[in-house]
FITIZA-476033 format. One line per 4 residues: their letters; for each residue x, y, z of C-alpha. Coordinates in nm, 2 decimals. Layout:
BEGIN
A> X Y Z ~ ...
***
This chain:
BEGIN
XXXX> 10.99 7.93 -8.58 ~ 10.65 7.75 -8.46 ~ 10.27 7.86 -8.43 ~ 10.04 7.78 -8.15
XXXX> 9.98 7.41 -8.31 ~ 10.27 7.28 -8.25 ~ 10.35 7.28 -8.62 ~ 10.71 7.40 -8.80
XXXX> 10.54 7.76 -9.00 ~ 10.59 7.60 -9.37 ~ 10.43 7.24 -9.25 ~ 10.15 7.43 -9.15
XXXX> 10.10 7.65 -9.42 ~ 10.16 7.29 -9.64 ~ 9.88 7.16 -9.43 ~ 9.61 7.40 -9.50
XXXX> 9.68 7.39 -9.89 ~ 9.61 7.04 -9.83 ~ 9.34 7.09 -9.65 ~ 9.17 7.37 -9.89
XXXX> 9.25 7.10 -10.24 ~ 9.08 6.78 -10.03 ~ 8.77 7.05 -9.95 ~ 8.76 7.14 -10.36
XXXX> 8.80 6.73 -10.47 ~ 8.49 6.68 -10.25 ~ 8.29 6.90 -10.54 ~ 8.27 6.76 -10.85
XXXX> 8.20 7.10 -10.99 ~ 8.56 7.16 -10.89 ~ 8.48 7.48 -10.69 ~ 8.55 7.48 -10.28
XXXX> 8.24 7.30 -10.08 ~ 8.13 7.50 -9.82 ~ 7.88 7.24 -9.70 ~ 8.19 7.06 -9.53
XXXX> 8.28 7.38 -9.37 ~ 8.35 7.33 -8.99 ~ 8.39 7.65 -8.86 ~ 8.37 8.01 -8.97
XXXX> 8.72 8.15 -8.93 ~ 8.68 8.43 -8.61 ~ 8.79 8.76 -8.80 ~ 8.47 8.70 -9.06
XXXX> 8.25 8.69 -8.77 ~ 8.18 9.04 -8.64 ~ 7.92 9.12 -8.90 ~ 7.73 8.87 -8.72
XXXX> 7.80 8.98 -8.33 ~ 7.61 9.17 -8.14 ~ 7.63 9.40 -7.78 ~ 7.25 9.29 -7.71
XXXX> 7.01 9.45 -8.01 ~ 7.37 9.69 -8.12 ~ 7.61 9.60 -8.36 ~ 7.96 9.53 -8.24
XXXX> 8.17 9.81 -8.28 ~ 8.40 9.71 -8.53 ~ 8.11 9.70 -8.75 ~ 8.07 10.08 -8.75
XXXX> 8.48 10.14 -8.73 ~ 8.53 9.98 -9.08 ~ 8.20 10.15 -9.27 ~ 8.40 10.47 -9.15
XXXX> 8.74 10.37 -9.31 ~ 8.58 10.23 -9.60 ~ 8.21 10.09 -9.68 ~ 8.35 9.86 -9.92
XXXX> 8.59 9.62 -9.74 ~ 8.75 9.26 -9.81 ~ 8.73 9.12 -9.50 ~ 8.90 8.79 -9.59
XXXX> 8.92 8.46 -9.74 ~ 8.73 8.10 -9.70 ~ 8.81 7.79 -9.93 ~ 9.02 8.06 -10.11
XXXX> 8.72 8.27 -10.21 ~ 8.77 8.62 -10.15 ~ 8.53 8.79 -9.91 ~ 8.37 9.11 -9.94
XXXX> 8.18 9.29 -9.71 ~ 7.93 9.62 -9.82 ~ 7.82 9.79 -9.47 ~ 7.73 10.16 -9.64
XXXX> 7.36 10.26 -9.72 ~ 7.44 10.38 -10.06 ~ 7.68 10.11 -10.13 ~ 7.47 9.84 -10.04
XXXX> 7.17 10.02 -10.27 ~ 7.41 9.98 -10.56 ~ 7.53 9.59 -10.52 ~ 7.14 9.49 -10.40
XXXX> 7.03 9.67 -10.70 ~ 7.25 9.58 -10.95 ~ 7.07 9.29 -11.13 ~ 7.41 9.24 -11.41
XXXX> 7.72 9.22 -11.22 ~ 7.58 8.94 -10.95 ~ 7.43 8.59 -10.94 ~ 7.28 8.45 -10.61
XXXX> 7.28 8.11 -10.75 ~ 7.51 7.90 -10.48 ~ 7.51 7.54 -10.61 ~ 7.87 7.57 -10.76
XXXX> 7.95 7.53 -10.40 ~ 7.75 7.27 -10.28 ~ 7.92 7.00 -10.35 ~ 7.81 6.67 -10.46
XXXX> 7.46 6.79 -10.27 ~ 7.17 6.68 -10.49 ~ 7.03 6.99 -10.64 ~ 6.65 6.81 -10.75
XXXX> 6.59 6.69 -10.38 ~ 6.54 6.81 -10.09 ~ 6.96 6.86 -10.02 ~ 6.94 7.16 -10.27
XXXX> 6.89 7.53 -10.22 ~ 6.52 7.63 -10.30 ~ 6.33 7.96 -10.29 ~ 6.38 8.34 -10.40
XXXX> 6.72 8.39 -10.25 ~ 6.98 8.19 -10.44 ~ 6.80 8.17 -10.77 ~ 6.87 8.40 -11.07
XXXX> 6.65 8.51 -11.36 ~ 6.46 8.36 -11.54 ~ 6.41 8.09 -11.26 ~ 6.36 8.40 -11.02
XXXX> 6.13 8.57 -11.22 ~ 5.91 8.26 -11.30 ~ 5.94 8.17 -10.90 ~ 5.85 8.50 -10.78
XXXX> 5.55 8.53 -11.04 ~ 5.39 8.26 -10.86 ~ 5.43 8.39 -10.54 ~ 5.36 8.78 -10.56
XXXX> 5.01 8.79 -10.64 ~ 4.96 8.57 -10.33 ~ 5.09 8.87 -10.16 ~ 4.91 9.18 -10.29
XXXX> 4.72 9.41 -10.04 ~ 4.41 9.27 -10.16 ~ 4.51 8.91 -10.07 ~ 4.66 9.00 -9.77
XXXX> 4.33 9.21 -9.63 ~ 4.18 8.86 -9.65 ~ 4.42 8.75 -9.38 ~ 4.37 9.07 -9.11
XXXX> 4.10 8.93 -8.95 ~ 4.27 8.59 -8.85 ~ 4.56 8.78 -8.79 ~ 4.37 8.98 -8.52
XXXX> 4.24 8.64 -8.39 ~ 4.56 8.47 -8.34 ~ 4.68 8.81 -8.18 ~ 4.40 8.78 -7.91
XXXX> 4.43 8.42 -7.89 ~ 4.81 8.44 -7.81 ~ 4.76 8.76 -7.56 ~ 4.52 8.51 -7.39
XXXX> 4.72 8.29 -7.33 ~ 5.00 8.46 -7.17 ~ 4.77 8.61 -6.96 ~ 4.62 8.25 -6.83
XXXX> 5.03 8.15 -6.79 ~ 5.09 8.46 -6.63 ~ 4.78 8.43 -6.35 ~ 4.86 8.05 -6.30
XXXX> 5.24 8.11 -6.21 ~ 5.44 8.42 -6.06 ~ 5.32 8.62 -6.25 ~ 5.56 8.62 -6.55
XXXX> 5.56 8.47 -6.88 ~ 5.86 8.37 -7.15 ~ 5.73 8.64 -7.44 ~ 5.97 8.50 -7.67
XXXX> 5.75 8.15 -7.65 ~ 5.39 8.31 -7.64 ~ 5.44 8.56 -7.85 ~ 5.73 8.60 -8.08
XXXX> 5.68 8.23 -8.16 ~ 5.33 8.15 -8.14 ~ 5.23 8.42 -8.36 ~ 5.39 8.43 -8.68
XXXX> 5.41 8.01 -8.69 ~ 5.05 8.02 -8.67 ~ 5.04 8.27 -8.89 ~ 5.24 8.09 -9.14
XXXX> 5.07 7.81 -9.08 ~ 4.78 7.94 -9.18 ~ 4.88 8.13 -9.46 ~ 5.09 7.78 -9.62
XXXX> 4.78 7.58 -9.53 ~ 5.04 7.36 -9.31 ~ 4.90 7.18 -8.97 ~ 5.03 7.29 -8.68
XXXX> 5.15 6.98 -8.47 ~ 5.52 7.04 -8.60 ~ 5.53 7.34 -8.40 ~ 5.84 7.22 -8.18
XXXX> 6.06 7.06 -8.44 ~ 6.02 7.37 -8.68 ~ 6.12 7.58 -8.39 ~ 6.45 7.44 -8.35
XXXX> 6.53 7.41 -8.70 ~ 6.41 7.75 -8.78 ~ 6.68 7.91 -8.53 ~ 6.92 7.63 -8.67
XXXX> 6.90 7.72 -9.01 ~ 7.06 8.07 -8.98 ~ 7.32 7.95 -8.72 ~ 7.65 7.91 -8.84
XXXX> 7.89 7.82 -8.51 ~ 7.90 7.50 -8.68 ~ 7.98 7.65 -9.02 ~ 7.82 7.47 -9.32
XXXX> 7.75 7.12 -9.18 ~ 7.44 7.25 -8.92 ~ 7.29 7.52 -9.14 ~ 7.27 7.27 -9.48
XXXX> 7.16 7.01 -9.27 ~ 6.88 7.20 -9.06 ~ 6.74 7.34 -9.40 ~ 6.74 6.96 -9.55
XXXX> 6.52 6.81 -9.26 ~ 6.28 7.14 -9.29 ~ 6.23 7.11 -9.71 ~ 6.20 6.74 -9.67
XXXX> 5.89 6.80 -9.45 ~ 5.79 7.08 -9.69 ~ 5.84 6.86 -9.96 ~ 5.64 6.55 -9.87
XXXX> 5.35 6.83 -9.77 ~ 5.34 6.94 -10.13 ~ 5.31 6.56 -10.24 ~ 5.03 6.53 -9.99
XXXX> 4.88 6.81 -10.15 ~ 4.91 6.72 -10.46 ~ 4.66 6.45 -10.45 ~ 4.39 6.68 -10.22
XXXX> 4.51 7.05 -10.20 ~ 4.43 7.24 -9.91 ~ 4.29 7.57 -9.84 ~ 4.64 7.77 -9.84
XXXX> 4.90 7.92 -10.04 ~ 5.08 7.56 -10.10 ~ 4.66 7.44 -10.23 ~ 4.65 7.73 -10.41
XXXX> 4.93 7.69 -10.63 ~ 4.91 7.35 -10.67 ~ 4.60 7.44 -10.83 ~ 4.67 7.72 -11.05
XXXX> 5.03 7.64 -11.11 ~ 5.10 7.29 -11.05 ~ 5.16 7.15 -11.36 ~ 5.47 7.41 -11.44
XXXX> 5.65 7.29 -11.13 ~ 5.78 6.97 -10.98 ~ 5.77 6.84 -10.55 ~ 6.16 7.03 -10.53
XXXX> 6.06 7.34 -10.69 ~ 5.74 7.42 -10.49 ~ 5.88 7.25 -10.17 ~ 6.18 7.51 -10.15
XXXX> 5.91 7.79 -10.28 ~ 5.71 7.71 -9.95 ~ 6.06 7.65 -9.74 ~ 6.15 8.03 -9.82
XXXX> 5.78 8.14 -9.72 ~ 5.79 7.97 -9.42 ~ 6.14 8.08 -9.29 ~ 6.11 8.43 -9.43
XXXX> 5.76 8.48 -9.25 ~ 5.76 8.28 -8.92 ~ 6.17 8.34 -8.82 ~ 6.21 8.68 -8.88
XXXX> 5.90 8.80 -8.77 ~ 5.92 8.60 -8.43 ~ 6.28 8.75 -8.35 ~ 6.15 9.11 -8.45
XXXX> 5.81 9.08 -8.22 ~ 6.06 8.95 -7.95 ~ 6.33 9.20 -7.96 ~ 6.05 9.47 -8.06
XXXX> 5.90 9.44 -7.72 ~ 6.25 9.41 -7.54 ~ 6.29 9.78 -7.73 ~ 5.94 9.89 -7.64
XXXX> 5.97 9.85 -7.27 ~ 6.27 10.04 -7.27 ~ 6.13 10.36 -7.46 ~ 5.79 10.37 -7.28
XXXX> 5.71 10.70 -7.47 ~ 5.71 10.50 -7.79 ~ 5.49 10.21 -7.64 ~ 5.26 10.50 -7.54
XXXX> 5.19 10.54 -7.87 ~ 5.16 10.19 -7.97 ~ 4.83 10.23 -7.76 ~ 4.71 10.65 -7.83
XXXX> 4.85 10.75 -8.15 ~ 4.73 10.75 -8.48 ~ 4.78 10.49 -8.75 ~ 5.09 10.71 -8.88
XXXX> 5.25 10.69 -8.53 ~ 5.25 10.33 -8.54 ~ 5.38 10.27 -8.95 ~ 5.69 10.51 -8.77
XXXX> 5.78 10.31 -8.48 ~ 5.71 9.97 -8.69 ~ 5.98 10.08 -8.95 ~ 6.24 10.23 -8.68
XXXX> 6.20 9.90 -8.50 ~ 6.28 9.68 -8.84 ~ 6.57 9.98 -8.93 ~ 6.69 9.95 -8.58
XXXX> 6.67 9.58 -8.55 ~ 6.68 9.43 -8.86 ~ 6.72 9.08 -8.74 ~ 6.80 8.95 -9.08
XXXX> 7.19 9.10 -9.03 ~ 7.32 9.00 -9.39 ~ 7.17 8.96 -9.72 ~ 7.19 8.68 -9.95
XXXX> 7.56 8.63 -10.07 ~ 7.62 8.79 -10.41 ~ 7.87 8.58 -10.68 ~ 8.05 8.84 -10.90
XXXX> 7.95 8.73 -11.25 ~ 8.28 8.96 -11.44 ~ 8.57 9.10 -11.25 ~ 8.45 9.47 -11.21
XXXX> 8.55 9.76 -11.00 ~ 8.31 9.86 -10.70 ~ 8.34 10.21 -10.51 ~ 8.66 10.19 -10.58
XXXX> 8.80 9.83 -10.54 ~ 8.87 9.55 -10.80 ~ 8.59 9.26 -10.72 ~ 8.75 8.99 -10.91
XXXX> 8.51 8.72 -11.08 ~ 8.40 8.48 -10.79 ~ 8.43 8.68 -10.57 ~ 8.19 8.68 -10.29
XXXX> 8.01 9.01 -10.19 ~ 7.84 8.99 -9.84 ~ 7.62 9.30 -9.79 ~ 7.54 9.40 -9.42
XXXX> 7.20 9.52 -9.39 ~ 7.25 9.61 -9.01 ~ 7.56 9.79 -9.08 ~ 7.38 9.95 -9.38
XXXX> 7.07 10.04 -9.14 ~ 7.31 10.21 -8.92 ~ 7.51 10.46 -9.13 ~ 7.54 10.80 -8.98
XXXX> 7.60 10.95 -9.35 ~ 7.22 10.92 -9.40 ~ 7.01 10.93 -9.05 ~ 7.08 11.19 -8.77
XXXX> 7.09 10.92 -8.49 ~ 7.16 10.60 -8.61 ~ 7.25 10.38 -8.31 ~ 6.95 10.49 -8.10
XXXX> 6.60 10.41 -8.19 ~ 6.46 10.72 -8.28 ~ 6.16 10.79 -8.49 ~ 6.35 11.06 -8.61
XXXX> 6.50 10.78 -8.84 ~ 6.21 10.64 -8.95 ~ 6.17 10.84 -9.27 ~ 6.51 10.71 -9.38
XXXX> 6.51 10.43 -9.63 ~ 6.61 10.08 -9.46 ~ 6.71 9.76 -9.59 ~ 6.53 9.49 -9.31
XXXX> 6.33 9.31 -9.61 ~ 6.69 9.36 -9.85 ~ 6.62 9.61 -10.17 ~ 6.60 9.51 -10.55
XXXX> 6.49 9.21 -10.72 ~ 6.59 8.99 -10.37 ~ 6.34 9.22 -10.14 ~ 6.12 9.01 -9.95
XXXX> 5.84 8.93 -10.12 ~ 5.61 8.87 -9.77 ~ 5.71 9.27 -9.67 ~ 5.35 9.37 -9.61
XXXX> 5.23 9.09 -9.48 ~ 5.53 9.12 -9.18 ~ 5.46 9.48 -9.13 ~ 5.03 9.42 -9.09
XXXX> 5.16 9.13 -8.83 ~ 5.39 9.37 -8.67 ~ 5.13 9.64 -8.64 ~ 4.86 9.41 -8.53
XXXX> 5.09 9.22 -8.29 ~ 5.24 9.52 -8.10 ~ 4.96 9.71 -8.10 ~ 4.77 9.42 -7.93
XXXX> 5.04 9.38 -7.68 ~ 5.05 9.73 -7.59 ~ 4.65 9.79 -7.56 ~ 4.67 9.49 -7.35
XXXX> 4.94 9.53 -7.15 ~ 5.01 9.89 -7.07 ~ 5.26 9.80 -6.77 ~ 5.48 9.53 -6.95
XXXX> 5.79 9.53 -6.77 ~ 6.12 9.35 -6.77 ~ 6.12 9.05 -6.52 ~ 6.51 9.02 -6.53
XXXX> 6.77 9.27 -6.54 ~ 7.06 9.00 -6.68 ~ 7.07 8.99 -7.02 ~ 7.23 8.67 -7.01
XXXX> 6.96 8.53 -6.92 ~ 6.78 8.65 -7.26 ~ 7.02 8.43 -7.45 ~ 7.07 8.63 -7.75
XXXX> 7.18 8.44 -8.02 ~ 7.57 8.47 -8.12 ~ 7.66 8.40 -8.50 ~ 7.30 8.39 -8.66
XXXX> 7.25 8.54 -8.99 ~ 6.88 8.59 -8.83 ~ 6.96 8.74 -8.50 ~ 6.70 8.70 -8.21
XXXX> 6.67 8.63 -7.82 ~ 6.60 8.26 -7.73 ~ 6.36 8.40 -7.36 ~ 6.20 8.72 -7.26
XXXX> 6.08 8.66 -6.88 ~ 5.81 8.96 -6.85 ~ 5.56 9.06 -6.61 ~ 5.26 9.14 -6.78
XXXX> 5.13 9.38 -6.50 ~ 5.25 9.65 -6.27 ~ 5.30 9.48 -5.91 ~ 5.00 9.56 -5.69
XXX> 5.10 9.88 -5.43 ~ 5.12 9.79 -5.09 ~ 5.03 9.99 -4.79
***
């Protein structure tokens, strides 16, 4: 018997047990390295595809058999997926069973440079805790009220600008670039205390960074080039701090952390508030112009009727499509099922944001839903720290855009041509050609 390789069955199953103990020698912790990872195998894909801004429907059909699903191997870790809004309360919640630490399977990567893992996201208690105790008071309302005004500016400022691109072309402009983009980098920018002129190289390795059709090689080494630059900003800073969060810290805190530590601090900042938020302004406005009565309200209603459609866009949405991979600490049983220790548990917060057992229309944006706890900024000790500060963006940003443009209209009707983006744990839209205005009526 052969298989489509070429290869006798039992020399190709001899192959890949060959190929799965050269991947673990390349670790000296002796665990599997998914840095060298080539490709994600297909059937682990489809909590990552999308029909447009809708999950794929085998997403939905396997939260209906069972919430709680192992949905295969890789480098002979068992995968689990958690696509049920309950279910994935309990894992995001549960601070015992799970670490998020992921060096074990980094390989031979350098964990005090900038080839390690930094931030909130794969670090457990107490480095968590004493991480995020720097960070949160940078993000209380107070703090953040500070920022509103400059937020408005750069709102203005952007909304400007498309209308200059706009009146100096046909007509239309790529909202994706002038606003999605601009916006929250400048944003961030200002927030980090970082200078702008990286604008372009950031932009690719943002959307890099959460791509993974080149499995583990692209995303590791997209997120080393982006904390290297972060990295040599701190040391920069250190010697003459500037006026943002990075200044700040190094002036408060800088003694209890090294160049690494507050380099991959500033790394998580920077993708967690200039990615996201750019693919949830862009796809928020592809939503908008299709549900005009919502838009409508955007410019009219009260301050209530804009928190609503804000949070049904992010349930709806929810660009960041899984959470942070959970290691099971102790073989345990979950809803059910034996989680063995090591296992890998992937929780889907689209699939989560989407389960009919909880909201009376989930695959429609409806502000009907919006009362209904979602999980776009993840739940428990992992929730995004920089929550409020993407929701006052959000408001400010869509608001703006509606006020100002109160005839935004599609300027294609091929969504190929939006180029949404296909196996990105942040999902987005790389163009949005829009005409700003209503085309003049001719007599």
């Amino acid at each position: 018997m052969r298989v489509d390789s070429g290869l006798p069955l039992g020399l190709t199953a001899a192959v890949r047990r060959l190929a799965l103990r050269w991947a673990m020698r390349k670790s000296s912790t002796g665990f599997p390295d998914i840095t060298t990872l080539r490709k994600v195998p297909e059937h682990l894909t489809y909590p990552l595809r999308r029909d447009a801004v809708d999950p794929v429907p085998q997403l939905a059909e396997q939260r209906a058999i069972d919430p709680v699903h192992r949905i295969g191997d890789i480098l002979g870790i068992k995968i689990w997926l958690v696509s049920g809004h309950e279910e994935s309360k309990v894992v995001l919640a549960d601070k015992t069973s799970y670490s998020n630490d992921i060096r074990h399977l980094l390989g031979n990567r350098r964990h005090d440079s900038a080839e390690g893992v930094g931030g909130l996201g794969f670090t457990d208690p107490p480095d968590h805790s004493r991480l995020r105790g720097v960070l949160t008071p940078e993000f209380t309302m107070r703090r953040l009220r500070r920022l509103e005004e400059g937020i408005g500016s750069i709102v203005e400022s952007s909304l400007d600008d498309m209308e200059a691109v706009a009146a100096a072309g046909d007509g239309t402009v790529d909202l994706v670039d002038r606003f999605g983009f601009q916006i929250p980098f400048r944003v961030i920018c200002d927030l980090l205390g970082m200078p702008e002129e990286v604008r372009d190289e950031f932009h690719d390795l943002g959307i890099a960074r959460f791509d993974i059709s080149d499995g583990g090689q692209g995303v590791f080494g997209a997120a080393t080039e982006t904390r290297t630059f972060l990295i040599d900003t701190v040391r920069a800073q250190r010697a003459e701090p500037g006026d943002g969060m990075i200044g700040e810290i190094i002036r408060t805190h800088g003694d209890e952390f090294d160049d690494v530590e507050l380099g991959g601090l500033a790394d998580g900042v920077f993708l967690g508030g200039y990615e996201t938020s750019a693919a949830m302004l862009s796809m928020g406005a592809y939503v908008l112009i299709q549900n005009p009565e919502a838009y409508r309200l955007l410019r009219e209603g009260t301050p209530a009727d804009v928190d609503a459609i804000v949070s049904e866009l992010l349930r709806y949405l929810c660009p960041v499509q899984i959470a942070f991979p959970r290691f099971a600490r102790e073989t345990h049983e979950l809803f059910g099922h034996t989680v063995s220790k090591g296992d890998v548990v992937i929780v889907s917060l689209a699939g989560a944001n989407r389960d009919p057992r909880v909201m009376p229309h989930p695959e429609r944006f409806d502000l009907r839903n919006a009362e209904t706890m979602h999980f776009a900024f993840g739940h428990g000790m992992h929730r995004c720290v920089g929550a409020e500060l993407a929701r006052m963006e959000l408001r400010a940003a869509l608001t703006g855009l509606a006020r100002r443009f109160p005839d935004l209209a599609m300027a294609t009707d091929d969504l190929d041509e939006l180029g949404f983006r296909n196996l990105s744990i942040v999902y987005g839209l790389d163009r949005l050609p829009v005409r700003l205005h209503a085309a003049p009526v001719t007599v």
